[in-house]
C-alpha positions in Angstrom: -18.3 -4.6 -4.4 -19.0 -4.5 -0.7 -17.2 -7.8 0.1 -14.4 -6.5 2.9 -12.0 -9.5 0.6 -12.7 -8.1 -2.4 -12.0 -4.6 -1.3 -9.5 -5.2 0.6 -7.4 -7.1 -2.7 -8.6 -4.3 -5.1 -6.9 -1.4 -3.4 -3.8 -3.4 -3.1 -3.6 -4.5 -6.1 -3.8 -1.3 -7.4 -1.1 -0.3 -5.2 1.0 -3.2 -5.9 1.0 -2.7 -9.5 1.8 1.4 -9.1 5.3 1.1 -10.0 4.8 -1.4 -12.6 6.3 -4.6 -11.6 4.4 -7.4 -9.4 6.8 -7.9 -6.8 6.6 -11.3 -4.8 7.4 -9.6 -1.3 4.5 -7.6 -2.0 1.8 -10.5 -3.1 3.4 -12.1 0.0 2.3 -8.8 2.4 -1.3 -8.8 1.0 -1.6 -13.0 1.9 0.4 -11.9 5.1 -2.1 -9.5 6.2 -5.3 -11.4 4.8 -4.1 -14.3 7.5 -3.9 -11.7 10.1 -7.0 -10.6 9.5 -8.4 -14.7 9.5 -9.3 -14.1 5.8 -10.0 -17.4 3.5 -6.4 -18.1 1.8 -8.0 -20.0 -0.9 -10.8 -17.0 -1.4 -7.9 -14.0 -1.2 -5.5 -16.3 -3.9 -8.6 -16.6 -6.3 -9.3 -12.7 -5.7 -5.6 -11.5 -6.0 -5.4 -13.8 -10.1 -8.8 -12.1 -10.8 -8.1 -8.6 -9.6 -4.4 -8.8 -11.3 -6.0 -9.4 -14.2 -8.8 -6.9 -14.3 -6.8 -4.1 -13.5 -4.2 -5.2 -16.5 -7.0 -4.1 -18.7 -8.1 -0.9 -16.8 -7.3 2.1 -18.3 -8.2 4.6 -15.7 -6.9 3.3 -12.6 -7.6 6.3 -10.1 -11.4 6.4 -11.1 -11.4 2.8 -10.3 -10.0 2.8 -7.1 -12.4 6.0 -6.2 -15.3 3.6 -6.9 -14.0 0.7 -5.0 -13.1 3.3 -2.4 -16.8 4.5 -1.8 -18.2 0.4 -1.9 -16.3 0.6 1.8 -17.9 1.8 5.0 -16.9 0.4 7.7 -14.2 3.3 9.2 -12.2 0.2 11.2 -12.1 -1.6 7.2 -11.1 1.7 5.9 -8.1 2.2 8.0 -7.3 -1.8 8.0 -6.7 -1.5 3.9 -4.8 1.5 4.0 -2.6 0.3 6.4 -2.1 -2.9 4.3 -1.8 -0.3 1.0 1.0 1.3 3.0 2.5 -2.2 4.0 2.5 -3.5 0.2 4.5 0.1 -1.3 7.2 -0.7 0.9 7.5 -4.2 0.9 9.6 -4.3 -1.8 12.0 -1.9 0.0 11.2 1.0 -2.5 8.7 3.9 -2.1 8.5 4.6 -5.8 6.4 8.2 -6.6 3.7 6.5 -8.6 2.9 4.3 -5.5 2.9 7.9 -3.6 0.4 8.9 -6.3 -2.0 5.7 -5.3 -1.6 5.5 -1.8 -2.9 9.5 -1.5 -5.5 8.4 -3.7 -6.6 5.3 -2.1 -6.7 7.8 1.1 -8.6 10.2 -0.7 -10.8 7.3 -2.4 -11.4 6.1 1.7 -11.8 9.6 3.1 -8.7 8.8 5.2 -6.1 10.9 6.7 -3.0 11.4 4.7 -1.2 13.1 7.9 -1.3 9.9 9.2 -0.5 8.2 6.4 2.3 10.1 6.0 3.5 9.1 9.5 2.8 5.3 9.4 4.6 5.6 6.0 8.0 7.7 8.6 7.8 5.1 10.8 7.9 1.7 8.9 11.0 3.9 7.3 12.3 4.7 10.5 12.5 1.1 11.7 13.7 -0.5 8.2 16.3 1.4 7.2 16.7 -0.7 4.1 13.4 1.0 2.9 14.4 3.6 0.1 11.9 6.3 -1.2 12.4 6.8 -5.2 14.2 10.3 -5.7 16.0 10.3 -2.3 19.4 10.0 -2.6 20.0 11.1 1.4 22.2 8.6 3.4 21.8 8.6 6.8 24.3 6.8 9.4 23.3 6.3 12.7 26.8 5.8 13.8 27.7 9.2 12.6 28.3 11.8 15.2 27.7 15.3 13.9 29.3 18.0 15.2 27.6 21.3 15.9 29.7 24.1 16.2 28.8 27.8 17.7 
């Protein structure tokens, strides 16, 4: 598998199906960012029916995305799919732990850096507030003034 497509919809695939539902605002990102990368939309739509239903039979989905992981070498492709792994967990507004669990290892699988994966994953939360992350009950206003008292 050294076809950048084909890469590129196997790791997010196999993030989009981490929590266990295929969510539409997700199958949207990965067409989203296949256009923005001037990807074949036909190509990507055949890839994404194939790949969905591939990794419905897979039974060890971390060894998979390890061996997908090392098919890519390009370190500007590498950083391209983990940044549209990172887009697809939270396009469904939820950061649930399982897709925690395959983002790290899709990082791992690309020999990425999971400090800053942790930061591009604080700042798309930072700018959509509407992003939850699965056994965080915090509630943050910004209108709320705290007081600080000596």
């Amino acid at each position: 598998m050294g076809n950048f497509n084909q890469q590129l919809v196997a790791l997010t695939m196999a993030t989009l199906r981490a929590d266990g539902r295929v969510d539409t605002a997700e199958v949207e990102v990965i067409k989203r960012v296949a256009v923005d990368l001037e990807c074949d939309a036909s190509e990507i739509t055949k890839l994404l029916l194939e790949e969905n239903e591939k990794q419905a039979k897979c039974t060890d989905i971390y060894s998979y995305i390890a061996e997908v992981g090392k098919t890519v070498e390009d370190p500007a492709d590498k950083q391209l799919i983990m940044e549209a792994c990172t887009q697809v967990a939270l396009a469904d507004k939820v950061l649930a732990s399982k897709e925690v669990e395959v983002l790290l290892s899709v990082c791992n699988a690309l020999k990425g850096n999971v400090a800053r994966m942790i930061c591009d994953i604080a700042t798309i939360t930072q700018i959509d507030r509407d992003i939850k992350i699965e056994g965080n009950d915090a509630r943050y206003d910004e209108d709320e003034v705290l007081e600080v008292k000596e």
